[in-house]
DOTOR-975536 format. One record per residue (C-alpha): x, y, z; residue in one letter. Coordinates in pm, 1 decimal, padded with zeros to 6 digits, m for minus. Each point is the difference from the previous one (the first is absolute). Example, Ala and Ser with C-alpha at 12.3 -4.5 7.8 and 13.67 -1.06 7.14 Angstrom:
2
<site><east>01230.0</east><north>m00450.0</north><up>00780.0</up><r>A</r></site>
<site><east>00137.0</east><north>00344.0</north><up>m00066.0</up><r>S</r></site>
***
This chain:
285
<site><east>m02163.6</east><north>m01133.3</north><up>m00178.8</up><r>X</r></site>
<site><east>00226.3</east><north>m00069.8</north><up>00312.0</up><r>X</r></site>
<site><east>00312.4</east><north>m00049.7</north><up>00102.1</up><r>X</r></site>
<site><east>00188.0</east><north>m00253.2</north><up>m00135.0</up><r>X</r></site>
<site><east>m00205.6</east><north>m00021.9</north><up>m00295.8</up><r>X</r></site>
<site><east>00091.0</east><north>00388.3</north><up>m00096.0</up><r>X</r></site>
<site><east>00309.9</east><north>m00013.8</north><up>00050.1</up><r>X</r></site>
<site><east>00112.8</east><north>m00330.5</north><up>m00169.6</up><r>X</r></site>
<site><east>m00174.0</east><north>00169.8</north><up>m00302.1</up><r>X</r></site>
<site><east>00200.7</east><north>00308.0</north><up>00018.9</up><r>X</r></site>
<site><east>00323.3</east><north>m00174.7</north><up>00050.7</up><r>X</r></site>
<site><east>m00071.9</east><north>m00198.0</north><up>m00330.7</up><r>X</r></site>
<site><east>00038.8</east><north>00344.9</north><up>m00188.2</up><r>X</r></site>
<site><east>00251.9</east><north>00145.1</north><up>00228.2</up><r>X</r></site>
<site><east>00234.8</east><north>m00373.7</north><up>m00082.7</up><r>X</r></site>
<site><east>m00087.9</east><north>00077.6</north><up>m00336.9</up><r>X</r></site>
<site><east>00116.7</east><north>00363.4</north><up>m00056.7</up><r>X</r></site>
<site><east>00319.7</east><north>m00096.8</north><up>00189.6</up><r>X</r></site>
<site><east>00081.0</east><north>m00276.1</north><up>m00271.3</up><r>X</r></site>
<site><east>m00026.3</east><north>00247.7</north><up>m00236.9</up><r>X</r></site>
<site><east>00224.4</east><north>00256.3</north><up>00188.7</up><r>X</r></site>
<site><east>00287.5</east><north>m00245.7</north><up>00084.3</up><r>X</r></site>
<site><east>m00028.2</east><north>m00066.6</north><up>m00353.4</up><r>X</r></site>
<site><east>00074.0</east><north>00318.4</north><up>m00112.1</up><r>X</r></site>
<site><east>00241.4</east><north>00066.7</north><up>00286.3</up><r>X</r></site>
<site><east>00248.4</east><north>m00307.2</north><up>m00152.6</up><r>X</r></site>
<site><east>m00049.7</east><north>00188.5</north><up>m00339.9</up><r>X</r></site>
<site><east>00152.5</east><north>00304.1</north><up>m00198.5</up><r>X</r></site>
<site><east>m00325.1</east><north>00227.8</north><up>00029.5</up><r>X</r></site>
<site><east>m00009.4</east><north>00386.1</north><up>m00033.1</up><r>X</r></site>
<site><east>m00083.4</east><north>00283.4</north><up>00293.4</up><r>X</r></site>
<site><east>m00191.3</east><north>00303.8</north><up>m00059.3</up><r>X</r></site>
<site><east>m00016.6</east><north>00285.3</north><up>00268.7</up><r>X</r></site>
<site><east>m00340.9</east><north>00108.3</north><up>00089.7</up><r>X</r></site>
<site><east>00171.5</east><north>00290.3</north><up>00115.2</up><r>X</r></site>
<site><east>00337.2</east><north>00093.8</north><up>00128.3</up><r>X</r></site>
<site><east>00141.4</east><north>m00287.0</north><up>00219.7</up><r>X</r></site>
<site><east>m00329.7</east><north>m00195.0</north><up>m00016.4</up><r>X</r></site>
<site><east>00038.4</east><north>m00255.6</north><up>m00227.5</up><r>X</r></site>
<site><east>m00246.9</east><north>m00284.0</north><up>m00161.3</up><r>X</r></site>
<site><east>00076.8</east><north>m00306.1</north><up>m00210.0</up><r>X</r></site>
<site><east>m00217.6</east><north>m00274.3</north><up>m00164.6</up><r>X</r></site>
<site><east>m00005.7</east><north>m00212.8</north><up>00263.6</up><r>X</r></site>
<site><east>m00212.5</east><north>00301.8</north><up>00222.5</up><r>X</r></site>
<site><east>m00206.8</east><north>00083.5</north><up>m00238.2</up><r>X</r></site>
<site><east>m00061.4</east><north>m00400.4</north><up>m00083.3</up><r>X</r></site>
<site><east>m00071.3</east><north>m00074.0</north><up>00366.9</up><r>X</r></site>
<site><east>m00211.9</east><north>00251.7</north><up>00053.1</up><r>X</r></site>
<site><east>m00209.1</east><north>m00115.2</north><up>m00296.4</up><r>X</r></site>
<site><east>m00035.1</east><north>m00364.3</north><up>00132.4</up><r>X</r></site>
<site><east>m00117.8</east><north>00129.1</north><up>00395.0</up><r>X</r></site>
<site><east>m00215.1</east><north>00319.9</north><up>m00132.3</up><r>X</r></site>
<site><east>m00179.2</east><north>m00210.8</north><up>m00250.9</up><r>X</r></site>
<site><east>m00038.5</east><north>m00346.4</north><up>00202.3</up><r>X</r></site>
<site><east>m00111.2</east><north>00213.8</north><up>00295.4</up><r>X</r></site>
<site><east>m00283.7</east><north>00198.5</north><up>m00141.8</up><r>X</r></site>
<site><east>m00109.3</east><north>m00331.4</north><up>m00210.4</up><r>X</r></site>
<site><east>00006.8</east><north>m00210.4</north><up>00312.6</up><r>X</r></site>
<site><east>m00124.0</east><north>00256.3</north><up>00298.5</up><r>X</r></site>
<site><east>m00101.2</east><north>00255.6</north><up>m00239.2</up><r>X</r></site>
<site><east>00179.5</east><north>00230.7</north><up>00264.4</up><r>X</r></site>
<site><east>00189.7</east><north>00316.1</north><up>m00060.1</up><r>X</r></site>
<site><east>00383.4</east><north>m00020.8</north><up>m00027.0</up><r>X</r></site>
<site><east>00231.7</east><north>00318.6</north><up>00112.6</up><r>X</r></site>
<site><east>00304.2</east><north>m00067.2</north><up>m00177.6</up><r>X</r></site>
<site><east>00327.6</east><north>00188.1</north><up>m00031.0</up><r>X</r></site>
<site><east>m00008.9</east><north>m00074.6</north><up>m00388.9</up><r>X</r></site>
<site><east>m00373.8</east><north>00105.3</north><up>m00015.6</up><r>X</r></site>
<site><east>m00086.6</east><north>00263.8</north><up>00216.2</up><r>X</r></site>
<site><east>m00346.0</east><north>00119.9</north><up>00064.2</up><r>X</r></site>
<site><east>m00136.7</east><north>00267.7</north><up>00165.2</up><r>X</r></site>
<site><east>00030.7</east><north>m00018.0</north><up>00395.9</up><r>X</r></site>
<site><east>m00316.9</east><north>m00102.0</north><up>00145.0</up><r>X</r></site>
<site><east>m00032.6</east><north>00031.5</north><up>00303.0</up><r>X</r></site>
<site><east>m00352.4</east><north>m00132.0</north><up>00031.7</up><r>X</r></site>
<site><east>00104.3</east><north>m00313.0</north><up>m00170.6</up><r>X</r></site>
<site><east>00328.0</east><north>m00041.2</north><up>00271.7</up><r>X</r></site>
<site><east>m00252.7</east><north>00096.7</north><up>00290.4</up><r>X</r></site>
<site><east>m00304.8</east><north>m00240.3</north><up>m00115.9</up><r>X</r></site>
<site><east>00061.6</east><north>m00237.6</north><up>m00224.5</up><r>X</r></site>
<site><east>00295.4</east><north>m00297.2</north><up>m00115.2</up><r>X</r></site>
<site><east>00299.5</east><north>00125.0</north><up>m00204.0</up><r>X</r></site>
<site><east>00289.4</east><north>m00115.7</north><up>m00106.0</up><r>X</r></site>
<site><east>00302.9</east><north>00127.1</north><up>m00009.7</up><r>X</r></site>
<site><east>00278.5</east><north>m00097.1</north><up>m00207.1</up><r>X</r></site>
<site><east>00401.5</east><north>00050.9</north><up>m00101.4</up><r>X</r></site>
<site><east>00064.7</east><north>m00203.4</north><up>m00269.4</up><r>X</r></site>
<site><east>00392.2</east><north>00012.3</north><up>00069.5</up><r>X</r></site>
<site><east>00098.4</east><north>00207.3</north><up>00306.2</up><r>X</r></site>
<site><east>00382.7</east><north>00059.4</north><up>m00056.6</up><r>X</r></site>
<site><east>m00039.1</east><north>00061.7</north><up>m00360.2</up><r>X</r></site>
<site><east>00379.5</east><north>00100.6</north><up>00052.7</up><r>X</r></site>
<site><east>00095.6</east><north>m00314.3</north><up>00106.2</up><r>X</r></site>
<site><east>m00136.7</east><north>m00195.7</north><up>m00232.5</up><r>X</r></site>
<site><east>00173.5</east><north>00178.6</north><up>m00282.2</up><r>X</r></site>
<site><east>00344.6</east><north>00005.9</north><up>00196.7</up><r>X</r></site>
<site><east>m00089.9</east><north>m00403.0</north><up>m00037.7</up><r>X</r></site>
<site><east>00055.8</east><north>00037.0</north><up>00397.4</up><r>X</r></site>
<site><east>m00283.4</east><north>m00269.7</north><up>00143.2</up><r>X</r></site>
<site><east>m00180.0</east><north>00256.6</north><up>00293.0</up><r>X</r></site>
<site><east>m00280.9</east><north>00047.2</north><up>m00194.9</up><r>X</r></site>
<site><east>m00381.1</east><north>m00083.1</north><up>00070.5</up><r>X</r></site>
<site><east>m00325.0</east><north>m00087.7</north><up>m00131.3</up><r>X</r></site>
<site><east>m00225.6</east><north>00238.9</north><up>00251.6</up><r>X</r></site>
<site><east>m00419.4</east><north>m00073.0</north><up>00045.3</up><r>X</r></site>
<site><east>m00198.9</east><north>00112.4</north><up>00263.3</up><r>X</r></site>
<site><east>m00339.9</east><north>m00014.5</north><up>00126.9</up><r>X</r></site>
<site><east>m00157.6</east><north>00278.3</north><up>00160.8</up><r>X</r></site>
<site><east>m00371.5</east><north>00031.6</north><up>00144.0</up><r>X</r></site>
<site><east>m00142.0</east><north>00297.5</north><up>00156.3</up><r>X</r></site>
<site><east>00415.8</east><north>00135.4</north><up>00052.9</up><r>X</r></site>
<site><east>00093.6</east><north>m00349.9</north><up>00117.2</up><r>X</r></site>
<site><east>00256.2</east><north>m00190.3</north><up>m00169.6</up><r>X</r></site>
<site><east>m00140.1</east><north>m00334.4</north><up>00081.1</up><r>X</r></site>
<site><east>00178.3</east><north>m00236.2</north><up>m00229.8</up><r>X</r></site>
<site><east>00336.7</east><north>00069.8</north><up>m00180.9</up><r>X</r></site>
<site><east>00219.2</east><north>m00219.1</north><up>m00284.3</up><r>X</r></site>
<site><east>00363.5</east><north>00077.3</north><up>m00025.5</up><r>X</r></site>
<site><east>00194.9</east><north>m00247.9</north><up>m00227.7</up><r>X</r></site>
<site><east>00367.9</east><north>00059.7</north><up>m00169.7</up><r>X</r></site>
<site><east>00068.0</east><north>m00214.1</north><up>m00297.5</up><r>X</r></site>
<site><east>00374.2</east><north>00041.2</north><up>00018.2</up><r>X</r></site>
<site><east>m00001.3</east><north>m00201.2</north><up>00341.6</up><r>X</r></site>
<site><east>m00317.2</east><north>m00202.1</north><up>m00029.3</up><r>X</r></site>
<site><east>m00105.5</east><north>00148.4</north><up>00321.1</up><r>X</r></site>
<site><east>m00390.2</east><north>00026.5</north><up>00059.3</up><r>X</r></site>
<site><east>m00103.6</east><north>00191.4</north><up>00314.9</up><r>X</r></site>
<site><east>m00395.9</east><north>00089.2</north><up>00107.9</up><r>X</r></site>
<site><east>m00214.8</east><north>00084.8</north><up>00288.3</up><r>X</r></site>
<site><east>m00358.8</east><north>m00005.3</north><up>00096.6</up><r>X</r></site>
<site><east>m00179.8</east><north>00228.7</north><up>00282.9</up><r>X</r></site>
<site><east>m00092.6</east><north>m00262.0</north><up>00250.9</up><r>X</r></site>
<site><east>00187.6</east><north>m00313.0</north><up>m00171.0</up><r>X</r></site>
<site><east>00357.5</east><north>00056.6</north><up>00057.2</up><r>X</r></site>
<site><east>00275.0</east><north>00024.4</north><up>m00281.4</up><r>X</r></site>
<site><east>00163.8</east><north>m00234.5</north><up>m00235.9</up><r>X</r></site>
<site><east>00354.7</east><north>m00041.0</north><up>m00207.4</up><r>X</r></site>
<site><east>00104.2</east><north>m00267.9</north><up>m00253.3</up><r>X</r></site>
<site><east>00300.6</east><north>00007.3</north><up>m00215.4</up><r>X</r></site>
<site><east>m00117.3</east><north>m00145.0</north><up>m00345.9</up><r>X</r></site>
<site><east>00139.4</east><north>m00115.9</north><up>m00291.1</up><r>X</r></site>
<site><east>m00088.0</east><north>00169.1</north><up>m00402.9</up><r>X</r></site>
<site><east>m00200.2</east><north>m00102.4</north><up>m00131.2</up><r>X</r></site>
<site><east>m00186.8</east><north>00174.5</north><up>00245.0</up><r>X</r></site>
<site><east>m00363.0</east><north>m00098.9</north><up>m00147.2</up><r>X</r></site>
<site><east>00125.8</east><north>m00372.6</north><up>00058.7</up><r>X</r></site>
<site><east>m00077.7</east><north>00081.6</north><up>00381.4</up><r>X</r></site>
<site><east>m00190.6</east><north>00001.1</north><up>00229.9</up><r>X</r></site>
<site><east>00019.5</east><north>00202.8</north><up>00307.6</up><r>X</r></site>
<site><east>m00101.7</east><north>m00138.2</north><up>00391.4</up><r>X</r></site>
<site><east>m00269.4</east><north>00203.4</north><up>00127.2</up><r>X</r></site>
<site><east>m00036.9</east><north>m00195.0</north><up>00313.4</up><r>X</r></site>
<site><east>00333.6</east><north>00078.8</north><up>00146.6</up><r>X</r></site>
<site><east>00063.9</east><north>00325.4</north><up>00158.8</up><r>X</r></site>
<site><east>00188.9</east><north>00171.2</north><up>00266.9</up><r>X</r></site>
<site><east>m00013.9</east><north>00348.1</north><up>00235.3</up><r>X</r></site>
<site><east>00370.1</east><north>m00003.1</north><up>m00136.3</up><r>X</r></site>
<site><east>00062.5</east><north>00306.4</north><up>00197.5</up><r>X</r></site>
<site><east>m00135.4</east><north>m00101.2</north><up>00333.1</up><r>X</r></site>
<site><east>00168.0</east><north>m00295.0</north><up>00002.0</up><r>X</r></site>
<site><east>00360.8</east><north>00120.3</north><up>m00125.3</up><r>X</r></site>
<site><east>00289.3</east><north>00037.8</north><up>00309.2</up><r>X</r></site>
<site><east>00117.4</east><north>00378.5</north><up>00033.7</up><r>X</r></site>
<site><east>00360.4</east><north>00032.7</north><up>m00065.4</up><r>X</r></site>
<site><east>00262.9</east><north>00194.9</north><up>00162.9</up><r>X</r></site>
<site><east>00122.7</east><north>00108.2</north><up>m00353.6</up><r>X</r></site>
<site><east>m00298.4</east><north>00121.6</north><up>m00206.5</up><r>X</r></site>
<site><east>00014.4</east><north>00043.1</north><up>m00341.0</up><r>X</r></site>
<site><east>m00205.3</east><north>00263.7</north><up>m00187.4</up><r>X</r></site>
<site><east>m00058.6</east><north>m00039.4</north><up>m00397.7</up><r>X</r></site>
<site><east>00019.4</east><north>00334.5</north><up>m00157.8</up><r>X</r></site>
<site><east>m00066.6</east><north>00126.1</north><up>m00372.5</up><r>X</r></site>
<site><east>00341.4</east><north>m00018.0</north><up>m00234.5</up><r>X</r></site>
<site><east>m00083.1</east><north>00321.7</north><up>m00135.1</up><r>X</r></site>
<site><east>m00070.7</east><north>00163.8</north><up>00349.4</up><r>X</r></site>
<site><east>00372.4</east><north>m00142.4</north><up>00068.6</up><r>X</r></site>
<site><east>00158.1</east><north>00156.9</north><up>m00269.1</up><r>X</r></site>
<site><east>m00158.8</east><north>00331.0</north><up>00029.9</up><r>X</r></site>
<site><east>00142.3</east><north>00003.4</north><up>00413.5</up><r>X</r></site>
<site><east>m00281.5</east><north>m00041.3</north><up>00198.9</up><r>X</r></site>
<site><east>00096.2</east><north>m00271.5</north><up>00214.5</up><r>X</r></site>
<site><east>00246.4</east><north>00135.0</north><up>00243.2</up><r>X</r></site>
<site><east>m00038.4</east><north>m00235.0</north><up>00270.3</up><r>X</r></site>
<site><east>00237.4</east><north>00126.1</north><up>00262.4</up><r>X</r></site>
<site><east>m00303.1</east><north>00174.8</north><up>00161.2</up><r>X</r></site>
<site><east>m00214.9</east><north>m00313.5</north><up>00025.3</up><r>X</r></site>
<site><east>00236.9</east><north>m00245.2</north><up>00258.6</up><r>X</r></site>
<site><east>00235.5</east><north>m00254.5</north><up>m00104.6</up><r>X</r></site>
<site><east>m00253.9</east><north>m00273.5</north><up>00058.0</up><r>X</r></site>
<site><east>m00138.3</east><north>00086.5</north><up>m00309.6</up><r>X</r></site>
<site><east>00170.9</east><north>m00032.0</north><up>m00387.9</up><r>X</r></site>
<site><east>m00157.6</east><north>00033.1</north><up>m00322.1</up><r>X</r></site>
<site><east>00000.7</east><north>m00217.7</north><up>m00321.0</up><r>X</r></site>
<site><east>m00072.2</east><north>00170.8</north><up>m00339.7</up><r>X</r></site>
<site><east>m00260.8</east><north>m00197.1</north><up>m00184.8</up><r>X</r></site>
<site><east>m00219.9</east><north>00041.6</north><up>m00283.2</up><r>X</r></site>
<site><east>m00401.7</east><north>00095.2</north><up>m00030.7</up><r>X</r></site>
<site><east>m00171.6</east><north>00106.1</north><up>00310.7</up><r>X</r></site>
<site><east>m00274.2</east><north>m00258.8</north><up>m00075.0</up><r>X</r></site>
<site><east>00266.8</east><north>m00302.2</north><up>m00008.1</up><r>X</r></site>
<site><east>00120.6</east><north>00152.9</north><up>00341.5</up><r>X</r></site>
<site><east>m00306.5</east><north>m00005.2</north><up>00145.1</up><r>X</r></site>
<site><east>m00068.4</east><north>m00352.9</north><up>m00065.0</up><r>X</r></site>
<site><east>00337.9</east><north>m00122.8</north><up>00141.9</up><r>X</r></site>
<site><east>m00095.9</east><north>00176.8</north><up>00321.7</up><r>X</r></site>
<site><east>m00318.3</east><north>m00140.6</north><up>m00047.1</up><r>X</r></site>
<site><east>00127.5</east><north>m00322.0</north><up>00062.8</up><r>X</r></site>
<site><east>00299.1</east><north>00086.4</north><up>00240.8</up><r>X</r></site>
<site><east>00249.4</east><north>m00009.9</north><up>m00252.0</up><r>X</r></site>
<site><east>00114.4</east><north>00280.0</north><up>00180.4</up><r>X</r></site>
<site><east>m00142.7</east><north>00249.2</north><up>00310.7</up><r>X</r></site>
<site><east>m00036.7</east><north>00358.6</north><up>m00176.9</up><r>X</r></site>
<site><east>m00059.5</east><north>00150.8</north><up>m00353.6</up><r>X</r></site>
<site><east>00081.6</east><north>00373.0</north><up>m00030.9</up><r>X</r></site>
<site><east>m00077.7</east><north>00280.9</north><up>m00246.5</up><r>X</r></site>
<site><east>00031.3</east><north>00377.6</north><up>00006.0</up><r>X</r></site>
<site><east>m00160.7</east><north>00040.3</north><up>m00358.8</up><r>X</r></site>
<site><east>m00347.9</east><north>00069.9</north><up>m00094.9</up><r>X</r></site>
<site><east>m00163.1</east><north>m00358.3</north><up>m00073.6</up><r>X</r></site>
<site><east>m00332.8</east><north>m00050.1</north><up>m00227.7</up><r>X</r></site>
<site><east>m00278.0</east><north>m00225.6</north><up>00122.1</up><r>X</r></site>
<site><east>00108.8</east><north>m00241.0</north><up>m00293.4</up><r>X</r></site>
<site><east>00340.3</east><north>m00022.8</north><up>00190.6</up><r>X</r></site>
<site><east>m00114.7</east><north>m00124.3</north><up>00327.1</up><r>X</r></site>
<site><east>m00364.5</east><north>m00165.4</north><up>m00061.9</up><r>X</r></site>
<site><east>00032.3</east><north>m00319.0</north><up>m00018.0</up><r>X</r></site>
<site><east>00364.9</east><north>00002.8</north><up>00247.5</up><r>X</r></site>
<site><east>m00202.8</east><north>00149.9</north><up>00281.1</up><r>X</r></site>
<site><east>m00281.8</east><north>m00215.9</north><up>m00027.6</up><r>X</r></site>
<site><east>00212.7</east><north>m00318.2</north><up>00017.3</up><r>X</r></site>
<site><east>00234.7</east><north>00250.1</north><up>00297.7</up><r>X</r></site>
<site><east>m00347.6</east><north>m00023.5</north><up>00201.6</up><r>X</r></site>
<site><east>m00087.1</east><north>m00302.1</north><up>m00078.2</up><r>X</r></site>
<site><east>00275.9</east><north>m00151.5</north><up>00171.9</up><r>X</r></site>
<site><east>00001.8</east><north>00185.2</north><up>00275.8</up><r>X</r></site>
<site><east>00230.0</east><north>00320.4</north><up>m00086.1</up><r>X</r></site>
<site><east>m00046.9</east><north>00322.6</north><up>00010.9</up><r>X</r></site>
<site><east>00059.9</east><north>00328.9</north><up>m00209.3</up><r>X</r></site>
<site><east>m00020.1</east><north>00410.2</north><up>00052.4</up><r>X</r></site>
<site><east>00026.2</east><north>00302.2</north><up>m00230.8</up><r>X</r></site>
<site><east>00275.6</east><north>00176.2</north><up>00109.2</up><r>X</r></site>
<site><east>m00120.4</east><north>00288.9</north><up>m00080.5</up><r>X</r></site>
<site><east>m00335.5</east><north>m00042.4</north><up>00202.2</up><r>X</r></site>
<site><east>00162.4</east><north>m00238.8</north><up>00230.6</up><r>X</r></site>
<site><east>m00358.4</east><north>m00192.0</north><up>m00066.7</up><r>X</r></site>
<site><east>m00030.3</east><north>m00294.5</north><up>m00141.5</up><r>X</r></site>
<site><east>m00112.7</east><north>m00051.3</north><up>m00376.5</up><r>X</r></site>
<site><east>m00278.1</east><north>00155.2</north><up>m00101.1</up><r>X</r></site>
<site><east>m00140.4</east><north>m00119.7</north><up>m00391.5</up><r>X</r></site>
<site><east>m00295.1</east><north>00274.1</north><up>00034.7</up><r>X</r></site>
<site><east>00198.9</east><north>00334.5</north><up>00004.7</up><r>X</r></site>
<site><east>00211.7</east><north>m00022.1</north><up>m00329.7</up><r>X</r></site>
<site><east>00177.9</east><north>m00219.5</north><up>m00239.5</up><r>X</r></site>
<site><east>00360.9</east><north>00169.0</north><up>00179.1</up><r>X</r></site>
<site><east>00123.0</east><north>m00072.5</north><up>00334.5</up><r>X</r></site>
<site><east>00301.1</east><north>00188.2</north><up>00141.2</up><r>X</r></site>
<site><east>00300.3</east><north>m00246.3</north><up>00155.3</up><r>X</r></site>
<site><east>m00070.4</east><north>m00316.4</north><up>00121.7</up><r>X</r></site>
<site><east>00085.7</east><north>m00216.6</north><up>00288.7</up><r>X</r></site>
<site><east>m00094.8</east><north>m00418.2</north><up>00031.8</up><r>X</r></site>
<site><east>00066.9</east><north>m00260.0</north><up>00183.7</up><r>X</r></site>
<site><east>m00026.6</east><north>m00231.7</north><up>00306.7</up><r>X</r></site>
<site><east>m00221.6</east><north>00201.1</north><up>00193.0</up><r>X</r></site>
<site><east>00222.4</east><north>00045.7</north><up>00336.6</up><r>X</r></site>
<site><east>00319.2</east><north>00126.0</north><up>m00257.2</up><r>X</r></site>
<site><east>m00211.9</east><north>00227.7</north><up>m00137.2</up><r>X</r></site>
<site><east>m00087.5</east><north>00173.7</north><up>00288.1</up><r>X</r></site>
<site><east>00307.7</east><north>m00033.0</north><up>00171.4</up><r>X</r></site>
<site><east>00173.4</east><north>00147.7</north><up>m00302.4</up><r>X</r></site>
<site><east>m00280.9</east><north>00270.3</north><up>m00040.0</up><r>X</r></site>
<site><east>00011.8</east><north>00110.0</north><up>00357.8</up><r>X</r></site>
<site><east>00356.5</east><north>00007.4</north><up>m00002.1</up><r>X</r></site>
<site><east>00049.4</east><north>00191.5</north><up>m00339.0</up><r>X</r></site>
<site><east>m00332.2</east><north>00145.8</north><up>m00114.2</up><r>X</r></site>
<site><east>00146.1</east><north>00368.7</north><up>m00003.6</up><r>X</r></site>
<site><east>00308.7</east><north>m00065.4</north><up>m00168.0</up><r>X</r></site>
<site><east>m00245.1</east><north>m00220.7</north><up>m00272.0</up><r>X</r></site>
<site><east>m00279.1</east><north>00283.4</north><up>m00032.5</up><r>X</r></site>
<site><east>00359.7</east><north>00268.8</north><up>m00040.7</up><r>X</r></site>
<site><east>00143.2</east><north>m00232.7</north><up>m00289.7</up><r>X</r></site>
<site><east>m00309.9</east><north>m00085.1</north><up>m00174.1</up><r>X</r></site>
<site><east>m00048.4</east><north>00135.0</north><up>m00395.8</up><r>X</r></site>
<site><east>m00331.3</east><north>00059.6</north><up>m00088.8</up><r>X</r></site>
<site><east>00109.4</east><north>m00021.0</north><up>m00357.3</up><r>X</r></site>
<site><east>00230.0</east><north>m00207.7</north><up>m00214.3</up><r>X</r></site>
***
């Protein structure tokens, strides 16, 4: 099965699941903690169901999920097609009822990411990206299975977008509040903007919402799948910080910092700052 075919399948369950979670969202619904500061509601745990089960029925392809984990394989990531999924990434958010929160599913083949969904159902907003097709966004309205989404549109967002003098990097809410973003050091062409879940971020870059996304926390593959296949896909790029290397889905299911964006920002800003980065970043959380 080929592209568009694959993915207009996949999007049926991903509109699905995100019905259900802005359902629950407008709702009174009850949070768990899987364990200290990591919490899970319903709406996780339903969304999950709907993409884990559709997936295997329809591809018959494994899913590495943040709500299922399996084993690390890394002959599966290194040979074969997986999937990797966050069912909500900003958990937090959502049950602060703040709206940066995101559906997260990528594709990944032999350590690729080579096709990646990202859709919040407080905004509507549907973001994706194919190796070798480009990148798409829509802003839709619930009920989300109602839709349909335009394959046959898309954009190198991020070779196309101008370069500002003032460039705004999106940074982790949490990662503000803990201190990590003193800024003085970077230049005062730069300024930051505190915004929910790393894979929402990702996808706003994506499509040149704004020039740079920064972390200095540890991320999971089911963080930044499907963002940095849709980042790539539209012409961006990304590094470790800790590795200063780009991405790498083979080595582990934890990457160490992380750096995307319009490709010349990035390295501009990496060249500029890499030391004081690699200094400041936390290899735990």
């Amino acid at each position: 099965m080929r592209f568009p075919e694959e993915a207009h399948i996949v999007s049926r369950l991903v509109l699905e699941a995100a019905d259900e979670i802005l359902r629950i969202y407008r709702s009174e619904f009850s949070v768990r903690e899987k364990t200290k500061g990591d919490p899970v509601t319903e709406a996780d745990l339903v969304a999950n169901r709907i993409l884990i089960e559709g997936i295997r029925k329809k591809f018959g392809d494994p899913v590495f999920s943040e709500e299922e984990l399996l084993p690390f394989d890394q002959e599966t990531h290194r040979f074969g097609r997986v999937w990797i999924l966050d069912p909500i990434d900003g958990t937090r958010e959502f049950v602060a009822k703040n709206p940066e929160f995101a559906l997260s599913l990528g594709l990944v083949r032999e350590g690729r990411p080579v096709f990646g969904i990202i859709m919040n159902p407080a905004s509507g907003e549907f973001f994706w990206g194919r190796e070798n097709v480009g990148a798409g966004y829509q802003v839709i309205e619930p009920p989300f299975t109602s839709r349909e989404i335009d394959w046959n549109t898309s954009h190198k967002f991020l070779e196309d977008a101008e370069i500002h003098s003032l460039k705004e990097i999106l940074v982790s809410v949490s990662e503000t509040r803990a201190g990590l973003f003193d800024m003085t050091g970077f230049g005062t062409q730069y300024k930051t903007k505190a915004t929910g879940s790393i894979a929402y971020k990702l996808a706003l870059v994506a499509v040149a919402k704004a020039p740079l996304t920064l972390s200095l926390r540890p991320k999971n593959d089911w963080d930044i799948a499907g963002g940095v296949a849709i980042l790539r896909a539209s012409g961006g790029s990304d590094i470790e910080i800790k590795t200063g290397l780009p991405f790498d889905f083979l080595k582990s299911k934890l990457s160490v910092g992380l750096l995307a964006g319009k490709r010349e920002i990035v390295q501009e800003f990496w060249k500029d700052n890499r030391a004081r980065l690699q200094g400041s970043v936390r290899e735990s959380w």
